[in-house]
N, C-alpha and C positions, 0 to 999 in steps of 0.2 A: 677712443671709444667710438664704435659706431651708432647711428643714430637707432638701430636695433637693440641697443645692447643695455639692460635694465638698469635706472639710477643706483646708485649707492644711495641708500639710505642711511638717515642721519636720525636717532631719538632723542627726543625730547623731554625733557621732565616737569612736572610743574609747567602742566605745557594751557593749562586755563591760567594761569598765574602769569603777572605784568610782566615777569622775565623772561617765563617760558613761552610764553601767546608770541612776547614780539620776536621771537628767535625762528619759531616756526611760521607766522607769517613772512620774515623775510625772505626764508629758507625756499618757501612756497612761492612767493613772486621769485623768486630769481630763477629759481626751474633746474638747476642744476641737478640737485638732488630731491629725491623722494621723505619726505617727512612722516615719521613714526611718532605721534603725539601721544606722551603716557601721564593717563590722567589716576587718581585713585576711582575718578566719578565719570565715569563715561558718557552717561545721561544727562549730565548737567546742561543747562545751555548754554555756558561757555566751551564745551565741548562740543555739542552739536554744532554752535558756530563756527569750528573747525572742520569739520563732518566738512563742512557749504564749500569750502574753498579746497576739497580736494586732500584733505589730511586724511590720513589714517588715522583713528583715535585707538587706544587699547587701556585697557583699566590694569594698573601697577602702582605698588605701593613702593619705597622705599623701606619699609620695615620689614619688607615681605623679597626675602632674595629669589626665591621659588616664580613670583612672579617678573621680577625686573629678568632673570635669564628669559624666561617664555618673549617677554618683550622686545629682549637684546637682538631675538635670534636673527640671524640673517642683516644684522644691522652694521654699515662701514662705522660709524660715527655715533658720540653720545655726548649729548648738551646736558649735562648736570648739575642742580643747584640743590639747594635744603628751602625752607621761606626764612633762613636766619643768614642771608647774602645779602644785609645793604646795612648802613649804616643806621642807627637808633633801632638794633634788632632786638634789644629788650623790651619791645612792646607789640611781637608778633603773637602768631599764635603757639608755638614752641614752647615758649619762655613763658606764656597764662597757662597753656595746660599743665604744666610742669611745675604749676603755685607757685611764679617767679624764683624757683631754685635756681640760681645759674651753672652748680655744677649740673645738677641733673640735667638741664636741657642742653647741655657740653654734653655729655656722655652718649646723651639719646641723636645729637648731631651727627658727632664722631662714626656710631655704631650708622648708620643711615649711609654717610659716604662712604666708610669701608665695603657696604653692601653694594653699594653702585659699581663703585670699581673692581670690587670680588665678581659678581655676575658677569661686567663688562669684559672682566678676562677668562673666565670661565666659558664667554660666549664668541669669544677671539675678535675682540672690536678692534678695530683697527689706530682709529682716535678720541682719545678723551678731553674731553674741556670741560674745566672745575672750575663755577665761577666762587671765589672766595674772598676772603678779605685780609687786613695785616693782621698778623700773631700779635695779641693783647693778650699775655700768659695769665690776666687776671681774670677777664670774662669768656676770650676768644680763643683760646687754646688750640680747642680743637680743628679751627681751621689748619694752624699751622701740623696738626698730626695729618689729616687727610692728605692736605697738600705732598706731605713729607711719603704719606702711604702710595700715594700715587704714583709719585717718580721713581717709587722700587719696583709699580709693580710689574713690570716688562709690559707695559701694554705697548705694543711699536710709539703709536706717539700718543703726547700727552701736552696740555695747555693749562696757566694757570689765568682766567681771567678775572680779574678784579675788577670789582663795582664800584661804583658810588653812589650818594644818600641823592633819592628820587626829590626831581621837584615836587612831587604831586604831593610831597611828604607834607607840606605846606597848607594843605588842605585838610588834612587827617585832623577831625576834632580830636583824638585823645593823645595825639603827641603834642596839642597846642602850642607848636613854633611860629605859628600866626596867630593873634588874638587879638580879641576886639574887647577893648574896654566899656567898662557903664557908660563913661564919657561916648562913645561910641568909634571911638578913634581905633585906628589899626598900631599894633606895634609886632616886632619881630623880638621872639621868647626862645631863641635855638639855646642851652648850657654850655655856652662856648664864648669865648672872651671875643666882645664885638668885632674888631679889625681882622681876625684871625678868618683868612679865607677855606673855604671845604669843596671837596670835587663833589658836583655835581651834574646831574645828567635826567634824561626822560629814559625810568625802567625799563618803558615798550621798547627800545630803541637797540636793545644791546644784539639784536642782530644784524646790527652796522658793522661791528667788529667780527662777531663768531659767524657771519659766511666767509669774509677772508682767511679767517684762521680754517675752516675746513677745505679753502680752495687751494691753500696753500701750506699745506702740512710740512714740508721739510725746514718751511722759512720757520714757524712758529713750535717747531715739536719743542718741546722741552724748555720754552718758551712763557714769561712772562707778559699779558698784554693790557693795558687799562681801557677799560671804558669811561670813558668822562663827558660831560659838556664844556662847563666852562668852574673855574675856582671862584668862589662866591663866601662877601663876608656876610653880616649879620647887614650892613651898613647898604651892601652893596643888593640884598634882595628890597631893603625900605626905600632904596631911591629908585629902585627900577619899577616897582608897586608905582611909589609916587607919580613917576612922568609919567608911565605908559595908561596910569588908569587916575588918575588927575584924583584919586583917594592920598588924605596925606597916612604915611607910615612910619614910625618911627623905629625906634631901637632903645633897646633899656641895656644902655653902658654896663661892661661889664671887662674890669681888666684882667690882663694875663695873672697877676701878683691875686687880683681877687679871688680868680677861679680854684688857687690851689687855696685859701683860706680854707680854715676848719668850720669857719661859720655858712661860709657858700657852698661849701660839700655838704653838710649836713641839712641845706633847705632838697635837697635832688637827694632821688633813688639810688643804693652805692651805685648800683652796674649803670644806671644812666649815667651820671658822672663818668666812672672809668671809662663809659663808652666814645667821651670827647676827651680824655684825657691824651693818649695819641695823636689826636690834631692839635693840641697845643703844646706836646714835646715836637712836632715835627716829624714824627712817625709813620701820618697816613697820610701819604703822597701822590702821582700821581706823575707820570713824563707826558705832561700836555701835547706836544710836539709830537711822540713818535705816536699817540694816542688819534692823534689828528691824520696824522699820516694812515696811518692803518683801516680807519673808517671809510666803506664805501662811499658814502656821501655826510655831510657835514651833520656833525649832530644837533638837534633841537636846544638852541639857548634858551634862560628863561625867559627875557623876553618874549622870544617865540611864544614859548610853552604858554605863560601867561594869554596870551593874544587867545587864544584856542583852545585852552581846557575848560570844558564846562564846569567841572567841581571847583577847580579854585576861582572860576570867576563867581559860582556860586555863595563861597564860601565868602568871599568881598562884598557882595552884594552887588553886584553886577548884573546878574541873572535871577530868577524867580528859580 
């Protein structure tokens, strides 16, 4: 390509959103390609903050196919997600507008991605990347339909990248996986048998991995790629709490044998439960290695994370 000759652009979806912001900031420092940000909220200042660095912003809904084609048009490349792509997705906003139904916000997912990749070929995109997660037939179905929808539907090439559960998740008062006792002590509250390690990663990040995959479409078409940081247990986020921020942290024991009782399923929401159910069959995994390999530059540990997030040091009491 000559230095005349106009970027391939790349859209974006959920592009004010943790996954979609950091796909198109990386997309935007790397300079490679032109960045198409599709927001429902144009206005927003998470959007105008994109406006500042040179994005194109346009307003697209995923329930609305009429507009993701207007969006698509002229576009090489499409970064698409739902906000029900990371792990504890029963407590986004999908799954509350939906009155915790989990078939209904299945159905209303499903019909979203089929729309992405309906437009996406209807507007002859060249490369698709779904970020998704492992088929859980009980709450997560519909990933594995998309997934399934997508590699039929001739788009030339196509990627499946998988997530994993955000550290910053750590921080979220209403998922309280960190919590602070009367006592005033910290302990770690994840529904998952302590020892049992989980991939983990910084959201922003996942455009570590999705510029490679766009720089390199023949290696990845049809392809499988994780996003991770590091596998992390219950045990292993209370000791790193511990040294790095001299706050003690504990962990409230909890075994494999207990997690399936009837008595420990029945204190947790069914689909929360079912949601960690897969990490303790061994289900939802993760090739650390080729994961590593594939990222531009090294992904954000917790540690790191810890060090430099204002909300979770917030949330510690670290920061005012």
């Amino acid at each position: 390509m000559s230095s005349s000759s106009p970027k391939k652009i790349i859209a974006v979806l959920t592009a004010t959103g943790k996954q979609g912001g950091g796909v198109a900031r990386t997309l935007v420092k790397d300079g490679t390609f032109a960045v198409r940000a599709l927001t429902r909220n144009p206005d927003s200042a998470a959007a105008q903050a994109l406006v500042e660095l040179g994005i194109e912003v346009v307003k697209a809904d995923a329930e609305d196919v009429d507009s993701l084609k207007a969006a698509f048009a002229g576009v090489y490349g499409v970064y698409a997600n739902t906000e029900q792509t990371c792990l504890l997705a029963p407590v986004i906003s999908i799954y509350r507008e939906e009155g915790f139904d989990g078939k209904k916000t299945g159905a209303r997912e499903t019909q979203q991605g089929r729309n992405l990749v309906d437009a996406a070929k209807a507007m002859s995109v060249q490369h698709f990347i779904w970020s998704t997660l492992e088929h859980v037939p009980e709450i997560l179905p519909h990933h594995y339909e998309i997934n399934a929808y997508l590699a039929s539907s001739g788009i030339p090439h196509w990627t499946l990248f998988y997530t994993s559960s955000y550290y910053s998740n750590m921080a979220n008062t209403r998922m309280n996986l960190l919590v602070k006792g009367d006592d005033g002590k910290f302990s770690m509250n994840i529904p998952c048998p302590t020892d049992i390690a989980i991939p983990y990663f910084d959201g922003g990040e996942c455009g570590l991995w999705v510029l490679p995959i766009f720089l390199r479409p023949d290696e990845f078409s049809g392809q499988r790629v994780d996003g991770m940081g590091e596998m992390l247990s219950q045990r292993d986020f209370a000791t790193i709490i511990t040294r790095v921020t001299g706050i003690p942290c504990g962990v409230k024991e909890l075994t494999v044998d207990e997690f399936w009782s009837p008595a420990y399923k029945a204190t947790l929401p069914e689909m929360l439960w079912q949601n960690f159910a897969p990490v303790v069959t061994g289900d939802f995994t993760r090739d650390v290695k080729k994961s590593m390999a594939t990222a531009v530059s090294p992904p954000t540990t917790f540690e790191e994370f810890l060090r430099k997030d204002t909300a979770l040091r917030k949330h510690l009491g670290l920061v005012e």
